[in-house]
ZAMARGU-4260 file (C-alpha; in steps of 0.2 Angstrom, whole numbers, plus 5000, padded with zeros to 4 digits):
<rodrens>
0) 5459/5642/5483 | 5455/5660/5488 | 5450/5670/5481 | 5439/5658/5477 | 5436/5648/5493
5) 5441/5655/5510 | 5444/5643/5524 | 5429/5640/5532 | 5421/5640/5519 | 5406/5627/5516
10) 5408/5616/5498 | 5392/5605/5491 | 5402/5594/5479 | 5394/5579/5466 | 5402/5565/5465
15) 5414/5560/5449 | 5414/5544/5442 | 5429/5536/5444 | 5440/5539/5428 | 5428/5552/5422
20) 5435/5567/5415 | 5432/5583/5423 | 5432/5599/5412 | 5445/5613/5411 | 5439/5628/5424
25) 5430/5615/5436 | 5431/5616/5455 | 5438/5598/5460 | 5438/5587/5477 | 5456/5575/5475
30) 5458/5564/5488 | 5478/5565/5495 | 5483/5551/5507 | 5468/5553/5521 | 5464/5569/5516
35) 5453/5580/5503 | 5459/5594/5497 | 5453/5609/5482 | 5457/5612/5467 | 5456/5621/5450
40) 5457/5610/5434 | 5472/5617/5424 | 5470/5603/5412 | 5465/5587/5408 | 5465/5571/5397
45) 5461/5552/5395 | 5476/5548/5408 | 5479/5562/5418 | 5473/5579/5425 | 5484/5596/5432
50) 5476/5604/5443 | 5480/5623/5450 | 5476/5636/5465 | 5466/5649/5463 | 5478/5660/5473
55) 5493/5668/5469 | 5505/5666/5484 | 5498/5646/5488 | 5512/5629/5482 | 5506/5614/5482
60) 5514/5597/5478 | 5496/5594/5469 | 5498/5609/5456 | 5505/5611/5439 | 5509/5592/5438
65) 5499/5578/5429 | 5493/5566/5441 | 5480/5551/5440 | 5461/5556/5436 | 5457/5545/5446
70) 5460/5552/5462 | 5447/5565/5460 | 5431/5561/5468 | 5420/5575/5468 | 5416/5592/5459
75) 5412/5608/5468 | 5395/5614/5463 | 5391/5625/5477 | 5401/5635/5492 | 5397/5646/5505
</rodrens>
């Protein structure tokens, strides 16, 4: 996520109802196996949402591809 987000960095998230709908722009925690990882909302509907990196030269399975809304579970609101 850099520029964004350096490793290291600290997140404070809020938590996301399950099935809610985050907004277009917002900085998301998706849960991926037994991991967490962050991302950028690309887009999102009632089904799905496509997430994005903020960087340029990262690819990631979890970019550009619609998955279930469900497995986000947080929303960045603060880093450090």
């Amino acid at each position: 996520m850099a520029p964004t987000l350096k490793d290291g960095d600290l997140v404070f998230t809020r938590s996301i109802r399950k099935g809610a709908i985050a907004a277009v722009g917002d900085i998301v925690v998706l849960r991926a196996g037994d991991n967490f990882i962050v991302k950028r909302v690309f887009d999102s509907n009632h089904d799905s949402i496509v997430l994005a990196s903020d960087s340029s030269n990262e690819t990631s399975i979890y970019c550009y591809r619609p998955l279930s809304k469900n497995r986000v579970v947080g929303k960045v609101i603060a880093h450090f």
